[in-house]
N, C-alpha and C positions, 0 to 999 in steps of 0.2 A: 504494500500500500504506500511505504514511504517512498519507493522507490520511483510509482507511478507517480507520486505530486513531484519530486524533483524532477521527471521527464517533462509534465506538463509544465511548471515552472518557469523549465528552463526553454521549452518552444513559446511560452508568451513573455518571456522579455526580448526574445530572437526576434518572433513578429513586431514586440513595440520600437526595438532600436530600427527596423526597417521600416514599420513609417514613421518613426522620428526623423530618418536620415531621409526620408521623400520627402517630408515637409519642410527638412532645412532644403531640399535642393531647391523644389518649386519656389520656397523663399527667395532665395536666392537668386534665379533667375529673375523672379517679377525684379526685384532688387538691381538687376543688373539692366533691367529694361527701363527702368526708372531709373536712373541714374543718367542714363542714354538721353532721356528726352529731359529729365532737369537741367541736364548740359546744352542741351538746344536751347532750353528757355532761356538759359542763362545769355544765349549768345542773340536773345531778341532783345532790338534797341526799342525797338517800337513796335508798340501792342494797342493800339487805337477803340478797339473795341473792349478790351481787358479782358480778352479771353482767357488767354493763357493764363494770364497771372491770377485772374477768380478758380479756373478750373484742375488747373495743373498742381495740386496742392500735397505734400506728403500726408496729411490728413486723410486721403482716400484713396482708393484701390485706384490703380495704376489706367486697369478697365475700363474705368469711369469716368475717365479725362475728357472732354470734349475732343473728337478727331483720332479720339484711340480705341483700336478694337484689339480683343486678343483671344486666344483660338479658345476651345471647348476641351480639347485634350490634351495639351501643352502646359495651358493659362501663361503661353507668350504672348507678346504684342505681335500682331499681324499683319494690321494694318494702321495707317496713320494717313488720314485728311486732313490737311488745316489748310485748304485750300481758298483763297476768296476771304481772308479774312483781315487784310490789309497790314499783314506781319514786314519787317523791317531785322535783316538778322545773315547770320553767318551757319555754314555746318557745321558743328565742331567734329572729331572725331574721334569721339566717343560713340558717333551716332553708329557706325561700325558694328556695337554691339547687339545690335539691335536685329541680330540672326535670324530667328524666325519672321521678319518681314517678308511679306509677299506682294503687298499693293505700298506704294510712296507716292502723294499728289500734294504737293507743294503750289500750284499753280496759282497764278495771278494775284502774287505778293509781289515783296520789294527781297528777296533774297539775292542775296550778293557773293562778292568771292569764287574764289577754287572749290568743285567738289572733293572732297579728301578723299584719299586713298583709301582710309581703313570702308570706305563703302563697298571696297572689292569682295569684304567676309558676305555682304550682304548675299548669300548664294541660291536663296529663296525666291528671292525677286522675280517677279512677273509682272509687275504694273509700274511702271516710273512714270508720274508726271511732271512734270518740273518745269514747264512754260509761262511763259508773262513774268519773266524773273528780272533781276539783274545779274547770271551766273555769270561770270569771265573764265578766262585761260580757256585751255585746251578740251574738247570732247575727250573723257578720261578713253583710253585702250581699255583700262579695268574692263569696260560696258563689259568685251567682251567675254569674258569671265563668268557674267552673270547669263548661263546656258537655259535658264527659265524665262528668263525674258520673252513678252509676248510684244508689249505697250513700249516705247519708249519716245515721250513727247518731249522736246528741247527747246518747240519754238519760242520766238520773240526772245532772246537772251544776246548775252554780248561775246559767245564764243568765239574762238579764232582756230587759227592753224588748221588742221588735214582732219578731211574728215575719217576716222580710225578704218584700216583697213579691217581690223578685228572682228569689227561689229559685223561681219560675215561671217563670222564663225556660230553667231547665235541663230542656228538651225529654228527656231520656234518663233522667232520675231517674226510679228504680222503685223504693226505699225511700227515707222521710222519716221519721226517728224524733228527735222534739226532745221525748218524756216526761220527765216528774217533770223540770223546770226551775218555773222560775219568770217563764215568757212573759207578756203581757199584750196588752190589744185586740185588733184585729178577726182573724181568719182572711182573710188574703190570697184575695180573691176569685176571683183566677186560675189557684191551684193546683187547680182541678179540671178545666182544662186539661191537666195533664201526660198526655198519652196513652196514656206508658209507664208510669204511676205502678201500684204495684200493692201495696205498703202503706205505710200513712199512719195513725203514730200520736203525738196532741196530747194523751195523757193527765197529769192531775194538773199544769197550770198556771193561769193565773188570765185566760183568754181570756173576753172576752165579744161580744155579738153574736148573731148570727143561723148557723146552718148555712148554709154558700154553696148559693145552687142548681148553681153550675157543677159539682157535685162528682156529679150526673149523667153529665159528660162522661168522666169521668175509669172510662171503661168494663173498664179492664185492672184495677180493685180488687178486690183479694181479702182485707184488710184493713182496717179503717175504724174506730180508738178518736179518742174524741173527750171519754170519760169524765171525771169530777171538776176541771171549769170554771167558768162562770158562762154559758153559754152560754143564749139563753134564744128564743123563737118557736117556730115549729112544724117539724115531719121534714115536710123537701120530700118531695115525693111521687117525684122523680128518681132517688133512692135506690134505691126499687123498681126501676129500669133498670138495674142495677150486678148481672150477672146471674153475676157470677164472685166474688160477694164469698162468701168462707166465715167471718168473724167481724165482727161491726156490734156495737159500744160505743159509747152513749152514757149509760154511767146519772150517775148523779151533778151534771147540769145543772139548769136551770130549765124547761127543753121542758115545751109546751102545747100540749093539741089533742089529734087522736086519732091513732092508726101507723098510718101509708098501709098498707091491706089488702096492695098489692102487694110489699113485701115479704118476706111470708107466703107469696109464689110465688119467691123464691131458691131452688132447689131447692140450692144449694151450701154453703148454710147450716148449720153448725155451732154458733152460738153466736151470740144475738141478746140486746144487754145496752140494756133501758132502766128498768133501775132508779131510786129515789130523781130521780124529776123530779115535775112536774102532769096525766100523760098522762090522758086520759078518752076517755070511747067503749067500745064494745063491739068484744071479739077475733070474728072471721070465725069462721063456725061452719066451715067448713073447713078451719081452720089448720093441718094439719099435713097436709095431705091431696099437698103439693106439696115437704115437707123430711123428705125419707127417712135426713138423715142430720144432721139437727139433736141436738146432747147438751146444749147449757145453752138454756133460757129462762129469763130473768131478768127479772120486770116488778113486782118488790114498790116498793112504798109509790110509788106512784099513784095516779091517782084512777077508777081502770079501774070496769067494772061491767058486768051479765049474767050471763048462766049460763058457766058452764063445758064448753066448745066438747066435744062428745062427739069429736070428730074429733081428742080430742090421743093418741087408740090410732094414729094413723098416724106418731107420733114415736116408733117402735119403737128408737130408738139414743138414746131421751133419758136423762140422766144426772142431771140436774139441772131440777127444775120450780117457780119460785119465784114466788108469785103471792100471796102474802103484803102483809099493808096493801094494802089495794083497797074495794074498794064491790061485790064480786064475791056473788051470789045465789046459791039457788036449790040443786039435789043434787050432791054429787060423784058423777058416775056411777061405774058400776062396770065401765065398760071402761079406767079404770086400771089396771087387773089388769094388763094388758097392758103395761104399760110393764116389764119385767121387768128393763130395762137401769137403771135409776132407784136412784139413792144418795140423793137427798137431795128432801123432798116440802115445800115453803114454804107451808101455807092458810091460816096463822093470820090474826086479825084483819080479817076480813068478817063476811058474810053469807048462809054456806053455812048448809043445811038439811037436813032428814032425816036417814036412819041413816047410820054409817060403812057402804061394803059390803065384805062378807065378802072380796071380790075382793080386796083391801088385804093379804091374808096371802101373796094370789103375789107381792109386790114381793120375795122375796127378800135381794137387794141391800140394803137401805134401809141406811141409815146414821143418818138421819137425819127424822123425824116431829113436822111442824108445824102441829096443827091446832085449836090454842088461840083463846078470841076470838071462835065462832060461836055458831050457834044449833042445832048437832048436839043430834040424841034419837037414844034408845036406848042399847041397850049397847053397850061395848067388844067388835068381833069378836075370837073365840075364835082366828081364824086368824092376826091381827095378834101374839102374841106369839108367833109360830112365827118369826118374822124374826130368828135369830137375831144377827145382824149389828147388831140398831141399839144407838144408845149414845145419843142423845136421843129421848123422847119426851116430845111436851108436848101436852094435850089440857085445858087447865085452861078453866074458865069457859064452860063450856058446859053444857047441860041432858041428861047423859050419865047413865044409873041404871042399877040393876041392882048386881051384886058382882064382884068381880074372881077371873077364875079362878085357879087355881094353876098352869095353864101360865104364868103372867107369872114364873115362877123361873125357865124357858128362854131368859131377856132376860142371860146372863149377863156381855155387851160393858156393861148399860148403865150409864152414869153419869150422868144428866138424866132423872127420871121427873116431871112436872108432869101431876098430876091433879085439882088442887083446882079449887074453886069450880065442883062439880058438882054428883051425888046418889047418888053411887056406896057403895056398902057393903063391909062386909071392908077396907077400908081398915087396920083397926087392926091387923090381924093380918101385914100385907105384911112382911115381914123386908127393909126397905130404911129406908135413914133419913129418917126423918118431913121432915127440910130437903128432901130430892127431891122430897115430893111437894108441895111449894105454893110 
Protein backbone atom coordinates (compact mmCIF):
# COMPACT_ATOMS: atom_id res chain seq x y z
CA UNK A 1 0.00 0.00 0.00
CA UNK A 2 2.96 2.38 0.99
CA UNK A 3 4.49 1.56 -2.00
CA UNK A 4 1.49 2.26 -4.38
CA UNK A 5 1.11 6.05 -2.74
CA UNK A 6 4.88 6.70 -3.32
CA UNK A 7 4.40 5.59 -7.03
CA UNK A 8 1.39 7.69 -7.33
CA UNK A 9 3.14 10.54 -5.42
CA UNK A 10 5.76 10.49 -7.36
CA UNK A 11 3.78 10.49 -11.09
CA UNK A 12 1.65 13.66 -9.76
CA UNK A 13 4.57 15.81 -8.88
CA UNK A 14 6.13 14.47 -12.42
CA UNK A 15 2.72 15.75 -14.01
CA UNK A 16 2.69 19.12 -11.99
CA UNK A 17 6.46 20.14 -12.79
CA UNK A 18 5.34 19.41 -16.56
CA UNK A 19 2.61 21.88 -16.54
CA UNK A 20 4.42 24.04 -14.25
CA UNK A 21 7.30 24.00 -16.86
CA UNK A 22 4.28 24.61 -19.84
CA UNK A 23 3.03 27.58 -18.03
CA UNK A 24 6.43 29.06 -17.43
CA UNK A 25 7.19 28.54 -21.29
CA UNK A 26 3.65 29.92 -22.63
CA UNK A 27 4.68 32.69 -20.09
CA UNK A 28 7.37 33.38 -21.43
CA UNK A 29 6.60 33.55 -24.84
CA UNK A 30 3.42 35.90 -24.42
CA UNK A 31 6.52 37.69 -22.51
CA UNK A 32 8.72 37.74 -25.31
CA UNK A 33 5.95 38.81 -27.61
CA UNK A 34 5.36 41.71 -25.57
CA UNK A 35 8.38 42.96 -25.20
CA UNK A 36 8.55 42.87 -29.05
CA UNK A 37 5.62 45.21 -29.54
CA UNK A 38 6.51 47.41 -26.03
CA UNK A 39 9.61 48.15 -28.06
CA UNK A 40 7.70 49.38 -31.05
CA UNK A 41 5.65 51.58 -28.91
CA UNK A 42 8.56 52.63 -27.56
CA UNK A 43 9.96 53.77 -30.83
CA UNK A 44 6.31 55.60 -31.68
CA UNK A 45 6.81 59.43 -31.77
CA UNK A 46 3.48 60.12 -32.59
CA UNK A 47 0.23 58.49 -31.51
CA UNK A 48 -2.47 61.09 -32.57
CA UNK A 49 -5.27 59.07 -31.66
CA UNK A 50 -3.78 57.56 -28.37
CA UNK A 51 -4.00 54.22 -29.32
CA UNK A 52 -1.34 52.73 -28.56
CA UNK A 53 -0.47 54.38 -25.40
CA UNK A 54 -4.44 53.62 -23.96
CA UNK A 55 -4.29 50.12 -25.33
CA UNK A 56 -0.92 48.66 -25.30
CA UNK A 57 -0.65 48.49 -21.59
CA UNK A 58 1.26 45.63 -19.31
CA UNK A 59 -1.99 45.70 -17.30
CA UNK A 60 -3.56 43.40 -19.91
CA UNK A 61 -3.10 40.20 -21.99
CA UNK A 62 -0.95 40.95 -24.73
CA UNK A 63 -4.34 39.41 -26.94
CA UNK A 64 -6.05 42.25 -26.13
CA UNK A 65 -4.08 45.18 -27.41
CA UNK A 66 -5.90 46.97 -30.03
CA UNK A 67 -4.20 45.41 -33.62
CA UNK A 68 -3.14 42.28 -31.85
CA UNK A 69 -4.28 38.99 -32.50
CA UNK A 70 -2.75 35.75 -31.21
CA UNK A 71 -3.38 32.06 -32.27
CA UNK A 72 -5.71 29.53 -30.32
CA UNK A 73 -2.85 26.81 -29.98
CA UNK A 74 0.39 28.66 -29.42
CA UNK A 75 -1.37 31.89 -27.43
CA UNK A 76 1.56 33.68 -29.99
CA UNK A 77 0.80 36.99 -31.42
CA UNK A 78 -0.19 36.22 -35.09
CA UNK A 79 -1.15 38.98 -36.30
CA UNK A 80 -0.69 42.67 -35.97
CA UNK A 81 -2.93 45.62 -37.76
CA UNK A 82 -2.22 49.04 -36.60
CA UNK A 83 -3.00 50.06 -39.99
CA UNK A 84 -4.77 53.69 -40.75
CA UNK A 85 -4.04 54.83 -37.50
CA UNK A 86 -1.89 57.81 -38.08
CA UNK A 87 1.32 56.31 -36.00
CA UNK A 88 4.76 58.21 -36.45
CA UNK A 89 7.79 55.68 -35.44
CA UNK A 90 10.62 53.56 -36.40
CA UNK A 91 11.01 49.38 -36.34
CA UNK A 92 13.02 48.50 -33.78
CA UNK A 93 14.60 45.04 -33.63
CA UNK A 94 13.30 43.51 -31.28
CA UNK A 95 10.37 43.30 -33.50
CA UNK A 96 12.26 40.18 -34.94
CA UNK A 97 10.90 38.31 -32.06
CA UNK A 98 7.95 38.31 -32.92
CA UNK A 99 8.17 34.54 -34.71
CA UNK A 100 4.87 33.28 -34.83
CA UNK A 101 3.67 36.29 -37.07
CA UNK A 102 1.81 35.48 -40.01
CA UNK A 103 -0.09 38.77 -41.23
CA UNK A 104 2.07 42.44 -40.67
CA UNK A 105 -0.06 45.78 -42.08
CA UNK A 106 1.45 48.69 -41.01
CA UNK A 107 -0.18 50.68 -43.99
CA UNK A 108 -0.97 54.26 -44.39
CA UNK A 109 1.15 55.67 -41.26
CA UNK A 110 4.14 57.80 -41.13
CA UNK A 111 6.79 54.88 -40.49
CA UNK A 112 10.12 55.78 -41.39
CA UNK A 113 13.62 54.34 -41.57
CA UNK A 114 15.41 50.80 -42.54
CA UNK A 115 13.44 47.69 -42.16
CA UNK A 116 15.91 45.79 -39.77
CA UNK A 117 17.34 42.76 -40.39
CA UNK A 118 16.21 40.74 -37.27
CA UNK A 119 12.74 40.67 -39.46
CA UNK A 120 14.51 37.90 -41.54
CA UNK A 121 13.45 35.30 -38.17
CA UNK A 122 10.07 36.56 -39.19
CA UNK A 123 9.67 33.00 -41.20
CA UNK A 124 5.83 32.65 -40.78
CA UNK A 125 5.06 35.53 -42.61
CA UNK A 126 2.54 35.50 -45.31
CA UNK A 127 1.00 38.97 -45.39
CA UNK A 128 3.32 42.03 -45.37
CA UNK A 129 1.75 45.38 -45.67
CA UNK A 130 3.77 48.10 -45.35
CA UNK A 131 2.57 50.92 -48.00
CA UNK A 132 1.65 54.68 -47.45
CA UNK A 133 4.85 54.73 -45.23
CA UNK A 134 7.95 56.61 -45.07
CA UNK A 135 10.28 53.38 -45.29
CA UNK A 136 13.95 54.28 -46.83
CA UNK A 137 17.15 52.39 -47.95
CA UNK A 138 17.04 49.27 -49.76
CA UNK A 139 14.06 46.43 -50.41
CA UNK A 140 15.66 44.13 -47.67
CA UNK A 141 17.01 40.58 -49.92
CA UNK A 142 15.98 39.02 -46.37
CA UNK A 143 12.18 39.33 -48.32
CA UNK A 144 13.45 36.42 -49.69
CA UNK A 145 13.97 34.22 -46.90
CA UNK A 146 10.53 34.67 -45.93
CA UNK A 147 9.23 31.25 -48.34
CA UNK A 148 5.54 31.94 -46.85
CA UNK A 149 5.02 34.89 -48.34
CA UNK A 150 1.92 35.30 -50.23
CA UNK A 151 1.16 39.52 -49.96
CA UNK A 152 3.86 41.73 -50.18
CA UNK A 153 2.72 45.56 -50.54
CA UNK A 154 5.64 48.34 -50.48
CA UNK A 155 3.86 50.96 -52.26
CA UNK A 156 4.09 54.61 -51.83
CA UNK A 157 7.59 54.55 -49.72
CA UNK A 158 10.85 56.07 -50.31
CA UNK A 159 12.84 52.89 -51.25
CA UNK A 160 15.93 52.80 -53.46
CA UNK A 161 18.47 50.73 -55.02
CA UNK A 162 17.70 47.15 -57.18
CA UNK A 163 14.84 45.61 -56.97
CA UNK A 164 16.01 42.11 -54.98
CA UNK A 165 16.78 39.54 -57.27
CA UNK A 166 15.77 37.10 -54.25
CA UNK A 167 12.32 37.80 -54.16
CA UNK A 168 12.03 35.15 -56.85
CA UNK A 169 12.83 32.64 -54.86
CA UNK A 170 9.51 33.10 -52.98
CA UNK A 171 7.65 30.22 -54.94
CA UNK A 172 4.07 31.30 -53.07
CA UNK A 173 4.13 35.01 -53.68
CA UNK A 174 0.84 36.14 -55.57
CA UNK A 175 1.15 39.92 -54.96
CA UNK A 176 4.22 42.17 -55.56
CA UNK A 177 3.57 45.67 -55.12
CA UNK A 178 6.93 47.93 -54.76
CA UNK A 179 4.91 51.23 -56.72
CA UNK A 180 5.77 54.82 -56.47
CA UNK A 181 9.34 54.19 -54.68
CA UNK A 182 12.15 55.13 -56.11
CA UNK A 183 13.67 51.59 -57.50
CA UNK A 184 16.30 51.57 -60.01
CA UNK A 185 17.81 48.98 -62.81
CA UNK A 186 17.04 45.89 -64.32
CA UNK A 187 13.60 43.92 -63.56
CA UNK A 188 14.85 40.75 -61.87
CA UNK A 189 14.75 38.21 -64.76
CA UNK A 190 13.27 35.50 -62.76
CA UNK A 191 10.25 36.97 -61.35
CA UNK A 192 8.20 35.61 -64.12
CA UNK A 193 8.84 32.49 -62.71
CA UNK A 194 6.68 32.97 -59.67
CA UNK A 195 3.82 30.49 -60.66
CA UNK A 196 1.68 31.76 -58.19
CA UNK A 197 2.27 35.30 -58.94
CA UNK A 198 -0.92 36.82 -59.82
CA UNK A 199 -0.32 40.75 -59.49
CA UNK A 200 2.77 42.54 -60.07
CA UNK A 201 2.96 46.17 -59.88
CA UNK A 202 6.49 48.34 -60.71
CA UNK A 203 4.62 51.41 -61.37
CA UNK A 204 6.37 55.05 -61.03
CA UNK A 205 10.16 54.03 -60.21
CA UNK A 206 13.13 54.68 -62.39
CA UNK A 207 13.69 50.81 -63.72
CA UNK A 208 15.29 50.41 -66.86
CA UNK A 209 15.90 47.75 -69.36
CA UNK A 210 14.09 45.40 -71.26
CA UNK A 211 10.40 43.65 -70.26
CA UNK A 212 11.60 40.12 -69.13
CA UNK A 213 10.47 37.56 -71.43
CA UNK A 214 10.05 35.16 -68.40
CA UNK A 215 7.01 37.16 -67.53
CA UNK A 216 5.39 34.64 -70.15
CA UNK A 217 5.72 32.12 -67.44
CA UNK A 218 4.23 33.68 -64.93
CA UNK A 219 0.79 32.35 -66.39
CA UNK A 220 -1.46 32.92 -62.99
CA UNK A 221 -1.24 37.00 -63.89
CA UNK A 222 -4.00 38.88 -63.62
CA UNK A 223 -2.30 42.16 -63.01
CA UNK A 224 0.66 43.57 -64.96
CA UNK A 225 1.77 47.67 -64.28
CA UNK A 226 4.80 48.35 -65.39
CA UNK A 227 3.92 52.18 -66.18
CA UNK A 228 6.14 55.56 -65.66
CA UNK A 229 9.81 53.89 -65.87
CA UNK A 230 12.46 54.17 -68.30
CA UNK A 231 11.85 50.84 -69.52
CA UNK A 232 12.71 50.61 -73.10
CA UNK A 233 12.65 47.54 -76.33
CA UNK A 234 9.91 45.82 -77.47
CA UNK A 235 6.33 43.84 -75.70
CA UNK A 236 7.41 40.31 -75.81
CA UNK A 237 5.16 38.71 -77.63
CA UNK A 238 4.73 36.13 -74.31
CA UNK A 239 2.57 38.47 -72.81
CA UNK A 240 -0.03 37.59 -75.39
CA UNK A 241 0.11 33.92 -73.26
CA UNK A 242 -0.97 35.57 -69.89
CA UNK A 243 -4.40 34.54 -70.70
CA UNK A 244 -5.82 35.59 -67.06
CA UNK A 245 -4.59 38.89 -67.19
CA UNK A 246 -7.47 41.58 -66.73
CA UNK A 247 -5.29 44.85 -66.47
CA UNK A 248 -1.76 45.25 -68.74
CA UNK A 249 0.08 48.87 -67.93
CA UNK A 250 2.71 49.85 -69.47
CA UNK A 251 2.34 53.48 -70.71
CA UNK A 252 4.69 55.95 -69.71
CA UNK A 253 8.06 53.89 -70.96
CA UNK A 254 10.27 54.18 -73.97
CA UNK A 255 8.77 50.77 -75.73
CA UNK A 256 9.27 50.39 -79.43
CA UNK A 257 7.84 48.22 -82.09
CA UNK A 258 4.46 47.30 -82.68
CA UNK A 259 1.72 45.33 -79.70
CA UNK A 260 1.89 41.61 -80.35
CA UNK A 261 -1.68 41.38 -82.07
CA UNK A 262 -2.19 38.53 -79.44
CA UNK A 263 -2.96 40.37 -76.80
CA UNK A 264 -5.86 41.63 -78.46
CA UNK A 265 -7.08 37.99 -77.95
CA UNK A 266 -7.07 38.26 -73.79
CA UNK A 267 -10.54 37.83 -73.66
CA UNK A 268 -10.08 38.84 -69.72
CA UNK A 269 -9.11 42.09 -70.52
CA UNK A 270 -10.25 45.10 -68.97
CA UNK A 271 -7.83 47.70 -69.38
CA UNK A 272 -4.96 47.75 -71.76
CA UNK A 273 -2.53 50.92 -70.99
CA UNK A 274 0.27 51.76 -73.58
CA UNK A 275 0.32 55.15 -73.48
CA UNK A 276 3.20 57.88 -73.91
CA UNK A 277 5.81 55.30 -75.23
CA UNK A 278 7.23 54.96 -79.60
CA UNK A 279 4.77 52.01 -80.38
CA UNK A 280 4.09 51.99 -84.37
CA UNK A 281 2.33 49.45 -86.58
CA UNK A 282 -1.13 49.10 -87.22
CA UNK A 283 -4.06 47.86 -84.60
CA UNK A 284 -5.76 44.33 -85.90
CA UNK A 285 -8.74 45.18 -87.76
CA UNK A 286 -10.30 42.65 -85.24
CA UNK A 287 -9.47 44.08 -82.07
CA UNK A 288 -12.16 43.97 -80.10
CA UNK A 289 -13.79 41.04 -81.75
CA UNK A 290 -12.09 38.66 -78.62
CA UNK A 291 -12.47 41.58 -75.39
CA UNK A 292 -16.04 41.44 -74.45
CA UNK A 293 -15.40 43.16 -71.48
CA UNK A 294 -12.57 45.43 -72.11
CA UNK A 295 -13.48 49.41 -70.49
CA UNK A 296 -10.06 51.48 -71.00
CA UNK A 297 -7.95 51.46 -74.08
CA UNK A 298 -5.28 53.70 -73.72
CA UNK A 299 -2.70 54.15 -76.77
CA UNK A 300 -2.23 58.11 -77.09
CA UNK A 301 0.93 59.79 -78.01
CA UNK A 302 2.41 56.88 -80.00
CA UNK A 303 3.54 56.52 -83.05
CA UNK A 304 0.50 54.14 -84.15
CA UNK A 305 -1.09 54.55 -87.79
CA UNK A 306 -4.00 53.03 -90.07
CA UNK A 307 -7.50 53.32 -90.08
CA UNK A 308 -9.55 52.88 -87.22
CA UNK A 309 -10.23 49.09 -86.64
CA UNK A 310 -14.30 49.00 -87.54
CA UNK A 311 -14.39 46.05 -85.19
CA UNK A 312 -13.86 48.58 -82.00
CA UNK A 313 -18.31 48.12 -81.80
CA UNK A 314 -17.26 44.80 -80.35
CA UNK A 315 -15.89 46.62 -77.14
CA UNK A 316 -19.56 47.11 -76.04
CA UNK A 317 -18.20 47.79 -72.09
CA UNK A 318 -15.68 50.40 -73.22
CA UNK A 319 -15.57 53.38 -71.13
CA UNK A 320 -12.66 54.82 -72.19
CA UNK A 321 -11.02 55.16 -75.99
CA UNK A 322 -7.85 57.01 -76.06
CA UNK A 323 -6.15 57.19 -79.32
CA UNK A 324 -5.05 60.47 -79.31
CA UNK A 325 -1.34 61.64 -80.64
CA UNK A 326 -0.99 58.89 -83.29
CA UNK A 327 -0.39 58.94 -87.05
CA UNK A 328 -3.89 57.32 -87.17
CA UNK A 329 -5.86 58.00 -90.85
CA UNK A 330 -8.46 57.74 -92.70
CA UNK A 331 -12.80 57.99 -91.29
CA UNK A 332 -14.02 57.55 -87.87
CA UNK A 333 -16.74 55.04 -88.65
CA UNK A 334 -19.95 55.28 -87.52
CA UNK A 335 -20.31 52.07 -85.61
CA UNK A 336 -19.06 54.17 -82.60
CA UNK A 337 -22.41 54.70 -82.09
CA UNK A 338 -22.23 51.70 -80.48
CA UNK A 339 -20.12 52.07 -77.86
CA UNK A 340 -22.96 53.55 -75.61
CA UNK A 341 -20.95 52.59 -72.42
CA UNK A 342 -18.17 55.34 -73.49
CA UNK A 343 -17.35 58.44 -71.03
CA UNK A 344 -14.41 59.65 -72.53
CA UNK A 345 -13.43 59.72 -76.68
CA UNK A 346 -9.29 60.77 -77.17
CA UNK A 347 -8.83 61.53 -81.48
CA UNK A 348 -7.40 64.55 -81.39
CA UNK A 349 -4.05 65.13 -83.02
CA UNK A 350 -3.95 62.62 -86.28
CA UNK A 351 -5.05 62.17 -89.28
CA UNK A 352 -8.73 61.27 -89.25
CA UNK A 353 -10.81 62.30 -92.21
CA UNK A 354 -14.40 63.00 -93.59
CA UNK A 355 -17.43 64.00 -91.75
CA UNK A 356 -18.20 63.46 -87.93
CA UNK A 357 -21.04 60.67 -88.14
CA UNK A 358 -24.36 61.43 -86.99
CA UNK A 359 -23.84 58.06 -84.87
CA UNK A 360 -21.76 60.32 -82.24
CA UNK A 361 -25.00 61.60 -80.76
CA UNK A 362 -25.88 57.81 -79.30
CA UNK A 363 -22.78 58.12 -77.16
CA UNK A 364 -24.92 59.35 -74.42
CA UNK A 365 -22.55 58.82 -71.76
CA UNK A 366 -19.71 61.20 -73.04
CA UNK A 367 -18.20 63.08 -70.75
CA UNK A 368 -15.72 63.94 -72.58
CA UNK A 369 -14.93 64.80 -76.65
CA UNK A 370 -11.57 65.00 -78.31
CA UNK A 371 -11.22 65.53 -81.61
CA UNK A 372 -9.18 68.54 -82.27
CA UNK A 373 -5.94 68.29 -84.70
CA UNK A 374 -7.42 66.43 -87.89
CA UNK A 375 -8.43 66.87 -91.05
CA UNK A 376 -12.41 66.54 -90.22
CA UNK A 377 -15.11 68.24 -93.14
CA UNK A 378 -18.31 69.18 -92.75
CA UNK A 379 -20.50 70.03 -90.01
CA UNK A 380 -20.96 69.61 -86.58
CA UNK A 381 -23.62 66.71 -86.11
CA UNK A 382 -26.85 68.06 -84.80
CA UNK A 383 -27.15 64.87 -82.63
CA UNK A 384 -23.73 65.60 -80.97
CA UNK A 385 -25.12 68.28 -78.69
CA UNK A 386 -27.96 66.18 -77.57
CA UNK A 387 -25.04 64.50 -75.15
CA UNK A 388 -26.07 66.05 -72.47
CA UNK A 389 -23.49 64.99 -70.04
CA UNK A 390 -20.39 66.35 -71.62
CA UNK A 391 -18.39 69.08 -70.11
CA UNK A 392 -15.35 69.17 -72.68
CA UNK A 393 -15.54 69.45 -76.13
CA UNK A 394 -12.70 70.26 -78.34
CA UNK A 395 -12.81 70.19 -82.14
CA UNK A 396 -10.46 73.03 -82.90
CA UNK A 397 -8.22 73.19 -86.01
CA UNK A 398 -9.83 71.26 -88.25
CA UNK A 399 -11.72 72.01 -91.69
CA UNK A 400 -15.32 71.81 -89.97
CA UNK A 401 -18.01 74.60 -91.73
CA UNK A 402 -21.37 75.22 -91.64
CA UNK A 403 -23.14 77.30 -88.34
CA UNK A 404 -23.74 76.15 -85.04
CA UNK A 405 -27.12 75.20 -84.09
CA UNK A 406 -28.81 76.26 -81.06
CA UNK A 407 -29.25 72.95 -79.77
CA UNK A 408 -25.48 73.57 -78.43
CA UNK A 409 -27.44 75.46 -75.26
CA UNK A 410 -28.49 71.80 -74.32
CA UNK A 411 -24.57 71.31 -73.40
CA UNK A 412 -25.47 72.67 -70.03
CA UNK A 413 -22.58 70.38 -67.90
CA UNK A 414 -20.15 72.04 -70.22
CA UNK A 415 -17.19 73.89 -69.24
CA UNK A 416 -14.21 73.40 -72.26
CA UNK A 417 -15.89 74.28 -75.68
CA UNK A 418 -12.66 74.45 -78.35
CA UNK A 419 -14.00 75.25 -81.75
CA UNK A 420 -11.46 77.53 -83.39
CA UNK A 421 -9.37 77.39 -86.10
CA UNK A 422 -12.12 76.14 -88.25
CA UNK A 423 -14.84 77.65 -90.61
CA UNK A 424 -17.63 77.48 -88.68
CA UNK A 425 -20.36 80.50 -88.54
CA UNK A 426 -22.65 81.91 -85.65
CA UNK A 427 -19.97 81.74 -83.64
CA UNK A 428 -20.48 85.26 -82.46
CA UNK A 429 -23.72 84.82 -81.35
CA UNK A 430 -22.91 81.59 -78.86
CA UNK A 431 -23.76 82.95 -75.26
CA UNK A 432 -20.54 81.02 -73.98
CA UNK A 433 -17.38 82.86 -73.21
CA UNK A 434 -15.23 83.62 -76.33
CA UNK A 435 -11.99 82.16 -73.95
CA UNK A 436 -13.85 78.55 -74.51
CA UNK A 437 -13.86 78.72 -77.61
CA UNK A 438 -10.19 78.99 -78.88
Amino acid sequence: MEKSLFYFQLAFFMLQYVVTSSAIKIETDIATDQFALLSLKSQIIADPFQLLAKSWSQDTSVCNWIGVTCGSTHHRVTSLNISNMGLTGTIPQYFGNLTFLVSLDLTSNSFYGNLPQEMAHLRRLEFVRLSYNNFSGEVPSWFGFLTKLQVLTLTNNSFTGLVPSSLSNISNLATLDLAFNALEGKIPKDIGNLKNLRVLNLESNDLTGYVPLSFSNATKLETLILSKNFLHGSIPNGIGDLHNLNWLGMEGNQLTGSIPFSIFNISTLESIGFTENSLSGNLPTDLCDLLPILKGLHLSSNKLQGHMPPSLSGCYELQILSLSDNEFDGPIHSEIGKLTNLQILYLGSNRFTGEIPQEIGDLVNLVMIGMEKNQLTGSIPKSMFNITSLKLLSLEKNNLTGSLPREIGNLTMLQDLLLGGNKLTGMQKLKVSKSLLY
